[in-house]
C-alpha positions as CSV (number, residue, x, y, z in Angstrom):
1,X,0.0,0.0,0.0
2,X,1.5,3.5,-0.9
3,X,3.1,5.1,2.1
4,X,1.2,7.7,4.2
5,X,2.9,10.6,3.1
6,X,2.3,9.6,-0.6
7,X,-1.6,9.2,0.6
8,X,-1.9,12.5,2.4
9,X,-1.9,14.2,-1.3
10,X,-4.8,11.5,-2.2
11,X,-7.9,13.5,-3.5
12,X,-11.5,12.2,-3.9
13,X,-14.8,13.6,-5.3
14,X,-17.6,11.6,-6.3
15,X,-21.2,10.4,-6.1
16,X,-22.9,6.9,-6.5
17,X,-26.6,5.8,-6.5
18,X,-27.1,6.2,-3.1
19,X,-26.5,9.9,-2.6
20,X,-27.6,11.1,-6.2
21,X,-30.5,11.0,-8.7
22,X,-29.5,9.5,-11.9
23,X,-30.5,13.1,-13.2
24,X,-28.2,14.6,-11.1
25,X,-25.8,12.4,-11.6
26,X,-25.5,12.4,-15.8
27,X,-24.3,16.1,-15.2
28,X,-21.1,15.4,-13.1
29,X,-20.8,12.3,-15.2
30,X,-17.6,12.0,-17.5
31,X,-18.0,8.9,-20.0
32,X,-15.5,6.9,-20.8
33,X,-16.0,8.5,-24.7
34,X,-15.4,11.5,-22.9
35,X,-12.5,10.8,-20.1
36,X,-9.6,11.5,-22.8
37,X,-11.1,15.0,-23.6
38,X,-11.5,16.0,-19.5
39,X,-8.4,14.2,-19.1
40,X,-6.5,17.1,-20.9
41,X,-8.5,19.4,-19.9
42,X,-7.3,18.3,-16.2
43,X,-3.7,18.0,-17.3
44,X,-3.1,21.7,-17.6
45,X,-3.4,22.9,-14.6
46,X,-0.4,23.2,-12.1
47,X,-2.3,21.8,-9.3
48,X,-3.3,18.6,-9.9
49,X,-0.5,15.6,-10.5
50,X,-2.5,12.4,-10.9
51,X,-6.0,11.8,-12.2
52,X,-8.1,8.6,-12.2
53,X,-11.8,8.3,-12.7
54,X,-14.0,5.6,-12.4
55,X,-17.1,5.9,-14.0
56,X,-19.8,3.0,-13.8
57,X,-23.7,3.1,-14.2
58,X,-24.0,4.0,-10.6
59,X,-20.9,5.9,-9.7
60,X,-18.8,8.5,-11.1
61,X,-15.7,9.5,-9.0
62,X,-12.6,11.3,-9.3
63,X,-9.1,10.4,-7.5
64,X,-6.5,12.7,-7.9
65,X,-3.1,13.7,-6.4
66,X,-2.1,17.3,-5.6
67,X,0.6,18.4,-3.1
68,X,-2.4,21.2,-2.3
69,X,-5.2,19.2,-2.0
70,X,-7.3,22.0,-1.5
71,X,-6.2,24.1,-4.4
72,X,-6.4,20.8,-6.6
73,X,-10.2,19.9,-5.4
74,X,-11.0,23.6,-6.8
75,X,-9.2,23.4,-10.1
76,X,-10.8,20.2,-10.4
77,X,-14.5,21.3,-9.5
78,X,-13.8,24.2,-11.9
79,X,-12.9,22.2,-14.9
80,X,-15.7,19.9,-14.3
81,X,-18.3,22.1,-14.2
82,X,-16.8,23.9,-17.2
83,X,-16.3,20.6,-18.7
84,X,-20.5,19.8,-18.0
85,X,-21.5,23.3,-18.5
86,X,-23.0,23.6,-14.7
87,X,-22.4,25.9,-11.8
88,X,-19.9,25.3,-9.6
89,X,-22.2,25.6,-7.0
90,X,-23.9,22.3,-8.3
91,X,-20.9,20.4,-8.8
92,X,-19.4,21.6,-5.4
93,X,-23.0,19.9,-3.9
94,X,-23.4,16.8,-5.6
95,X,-19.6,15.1,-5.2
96,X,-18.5,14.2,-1.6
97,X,-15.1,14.7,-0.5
98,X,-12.9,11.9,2.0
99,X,-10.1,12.4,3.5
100,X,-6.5,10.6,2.4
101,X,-7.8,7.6,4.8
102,X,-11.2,7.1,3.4
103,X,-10.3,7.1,0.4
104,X,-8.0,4.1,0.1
105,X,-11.1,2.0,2.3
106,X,-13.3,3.2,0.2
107,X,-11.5,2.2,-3.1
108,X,-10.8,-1.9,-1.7
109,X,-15.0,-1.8,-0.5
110,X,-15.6,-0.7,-4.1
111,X,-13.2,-2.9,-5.6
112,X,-14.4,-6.0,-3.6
113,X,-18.2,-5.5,-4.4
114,X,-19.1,-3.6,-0.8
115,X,-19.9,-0.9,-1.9
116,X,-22.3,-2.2,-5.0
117,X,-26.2,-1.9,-5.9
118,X,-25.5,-5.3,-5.8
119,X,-23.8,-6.5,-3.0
120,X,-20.6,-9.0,-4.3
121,X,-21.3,-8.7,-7.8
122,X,-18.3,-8.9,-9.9
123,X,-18.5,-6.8,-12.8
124,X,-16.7,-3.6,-10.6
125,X,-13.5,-5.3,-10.1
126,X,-13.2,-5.1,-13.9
127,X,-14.4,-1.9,-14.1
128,X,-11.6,-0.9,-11.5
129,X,-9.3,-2.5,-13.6
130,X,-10.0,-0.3,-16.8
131,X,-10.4,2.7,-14.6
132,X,-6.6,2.2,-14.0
133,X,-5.2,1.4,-17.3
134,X,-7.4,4.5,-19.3
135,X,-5.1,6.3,-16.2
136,X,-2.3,4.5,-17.5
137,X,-3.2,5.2,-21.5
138,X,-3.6,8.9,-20.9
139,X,-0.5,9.2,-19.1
140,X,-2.7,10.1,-16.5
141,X,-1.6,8.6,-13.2
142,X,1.8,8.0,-11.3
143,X,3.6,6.3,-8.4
144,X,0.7,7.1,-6.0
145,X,-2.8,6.7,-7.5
146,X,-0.9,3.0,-10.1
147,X,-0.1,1.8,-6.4
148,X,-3.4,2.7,-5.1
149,X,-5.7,0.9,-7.7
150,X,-3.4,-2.0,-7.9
151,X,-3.8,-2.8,-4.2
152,X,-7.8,-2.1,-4.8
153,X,-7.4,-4.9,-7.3
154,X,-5.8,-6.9,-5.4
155,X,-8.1,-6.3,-2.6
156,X,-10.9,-7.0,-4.6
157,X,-9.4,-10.7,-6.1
158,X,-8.6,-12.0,-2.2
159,X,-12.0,-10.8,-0.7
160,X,-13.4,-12.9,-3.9
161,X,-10.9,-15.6,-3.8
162,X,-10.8,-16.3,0.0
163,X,-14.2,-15.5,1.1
164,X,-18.4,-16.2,-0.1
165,X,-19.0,-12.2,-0.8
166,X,-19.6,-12.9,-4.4
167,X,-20.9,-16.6,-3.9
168,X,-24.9,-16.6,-5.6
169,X,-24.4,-12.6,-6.5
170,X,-25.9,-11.5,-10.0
171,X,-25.2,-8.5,-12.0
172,X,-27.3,-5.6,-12.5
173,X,-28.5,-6.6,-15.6
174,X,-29.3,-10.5,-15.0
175,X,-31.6,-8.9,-11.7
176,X,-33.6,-6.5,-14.3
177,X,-33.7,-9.5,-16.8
178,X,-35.3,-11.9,-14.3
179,X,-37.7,-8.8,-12.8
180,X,-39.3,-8.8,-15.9
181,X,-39.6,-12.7,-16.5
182,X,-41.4,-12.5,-12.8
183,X,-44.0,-9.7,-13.5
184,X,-44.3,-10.5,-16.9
185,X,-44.8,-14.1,-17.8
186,X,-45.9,-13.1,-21.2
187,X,-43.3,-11.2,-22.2
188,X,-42.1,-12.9,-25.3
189,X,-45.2,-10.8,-26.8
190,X,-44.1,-7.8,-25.6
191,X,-41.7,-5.1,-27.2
192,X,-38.7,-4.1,-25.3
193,X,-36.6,-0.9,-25.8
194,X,-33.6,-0.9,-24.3
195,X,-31.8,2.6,-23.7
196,X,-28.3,3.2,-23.4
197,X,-25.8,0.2,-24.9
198,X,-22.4,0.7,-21.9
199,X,-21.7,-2.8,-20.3
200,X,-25.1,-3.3,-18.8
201,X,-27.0,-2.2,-22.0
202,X,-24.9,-4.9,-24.0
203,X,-25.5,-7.6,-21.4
204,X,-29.1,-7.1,-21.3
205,X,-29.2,-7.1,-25.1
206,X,-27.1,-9.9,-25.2
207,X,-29.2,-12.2,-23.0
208,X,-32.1,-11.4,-24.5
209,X,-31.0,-12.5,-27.7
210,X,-29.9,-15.9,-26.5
211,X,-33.0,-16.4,-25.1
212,X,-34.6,-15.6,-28.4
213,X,-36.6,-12.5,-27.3
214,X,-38.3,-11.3,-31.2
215,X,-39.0,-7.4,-30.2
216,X,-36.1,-5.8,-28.9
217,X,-35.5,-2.0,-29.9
218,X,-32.0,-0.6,-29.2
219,X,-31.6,3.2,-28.5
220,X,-28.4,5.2,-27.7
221,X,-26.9,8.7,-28.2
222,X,-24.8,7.4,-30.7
223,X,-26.4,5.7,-33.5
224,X,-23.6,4.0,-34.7
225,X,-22.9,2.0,-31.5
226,X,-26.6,1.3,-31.1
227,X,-26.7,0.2,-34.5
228,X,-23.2,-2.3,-34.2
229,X,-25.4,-3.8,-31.3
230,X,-28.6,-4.4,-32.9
231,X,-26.5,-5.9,-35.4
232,X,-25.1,-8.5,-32.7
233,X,-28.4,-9.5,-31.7
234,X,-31.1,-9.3,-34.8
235,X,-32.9,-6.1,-33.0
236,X,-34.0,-3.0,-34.6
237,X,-32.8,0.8,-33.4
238,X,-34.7,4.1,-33.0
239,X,-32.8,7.3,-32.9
240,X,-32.6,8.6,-29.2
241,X,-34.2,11.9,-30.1
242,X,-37.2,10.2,-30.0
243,X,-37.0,8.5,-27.2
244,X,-40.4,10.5,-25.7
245,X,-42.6,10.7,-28.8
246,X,-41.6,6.3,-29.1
247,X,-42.3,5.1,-25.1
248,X,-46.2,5.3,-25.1
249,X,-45.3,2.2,-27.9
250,X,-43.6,0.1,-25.6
């Protein structure tokens, strides 16, 4: 684990499904289409040394390094909210700080499933592990924050490997998958649109297409990866602009 002085310049802002609407949430949230273009953004100001951000479907948060970890929280809300085009007021309310000790306990909880909608599911510890090589691509990260996430990883493999966390846990998608087999037993004859085609989106689609659901509708901001889905799995798209005027049908 990095040493404490290294983790005394540890920064953290975020927010997850507990503490924020998912309205609330999309305008602090930095895609991973996204992350290369605030990346940069980050990367010129003098403040801030290291930058990592893990962005799932129910958490977006920032680590960062700054040897003035107040000055680099600032720049950081500032090129956010610049970034998202909202006050900084907003962005200042939504994401919670933690000190240089929470932050390395609340990285291992996330990393090991804690800290999940669903309690042991596996999907975050591979979502940890991209959040640390994009670091890595973007040249991103350093000493600190590479030594921080690898230990998360770590963390996340033993709790896994020597304990039952994960044993029976199901993934956010297989839970809304099965929801709908329970309330609706008929729903081979119904249409489904599915919304939004991240890891969830393409899991959901996925198993719906191996269990030979006919009426799936993919829709996604960009029509070119809602389309290279559909593709995948024999379902049609509708453009996301008309996402409204197209519900009433489903």
């Amino acid at each position: 684990m990095p040493d404490r002085i290294h983790t005394m310049n540890i920064g953290f802002l975020g927010t997850d499904y507990n503490r924020s609407t998912l309205r609330d949430m999309e305008k602090v949230y930095v895609s991973k289409d996204n992350f290369s273009t605030f990346i940069s953004k980050l990367k010129t100001d003098e403040h801030i040394s290291e930058c990592l951000i893990l962005s799932t479907c129910n958490r977006i948060e920032f680590y960062y390094v700054a040897e003035d970890l107040e000055a680099g929280t600032d720049a950081l809300i500032k090129t956010l909210a610049t970034f998202k085009d909202q006050p900084e007021d907003f962005v200042r309310e939504t994401l919670i700080q933690r000190d240089y000790e929470e932050v390395i306990k609340h990285i291992c909880s996330v990393s090991s499933g804690i800290e999940s909608m669903v309690f042991g599911e596996y999907e975050i510890l591979g979502q940890v592990k991209q959040a640390l090589q994009a670091g890595i691509d973007e040249n991103a990260t350093g000493a600190t924050l590479n030594k921080v996430f690898q230990t998360a990883v770590k963390t996340g493999k033993r709790v896994r490997t020597e304990t039952d966390l994960s044993k029976g846990a199901y993934s956010v998608s297989s839970i809304a998958i099965e929801a709908v087999r329970e309330k609706i037993l008929d729903h081979f004859d119904r249409k489904i649109l599915l919304v939004g085609t991240g890891v969830m989106g393409n899991r959901i689609a996925k198993k719906l297409y191996a269990m030979g659901h006919p009426k799936l509708t993919i829709m996604n901001r960009t029509d070119s990866k809602a389309a290279a889905l559909a593709d995948e799995c024999g379902a049609e798209t509708i453009p996301y602009d008309q996402l409204q005027s197209v519900v009433p049908a489903f």
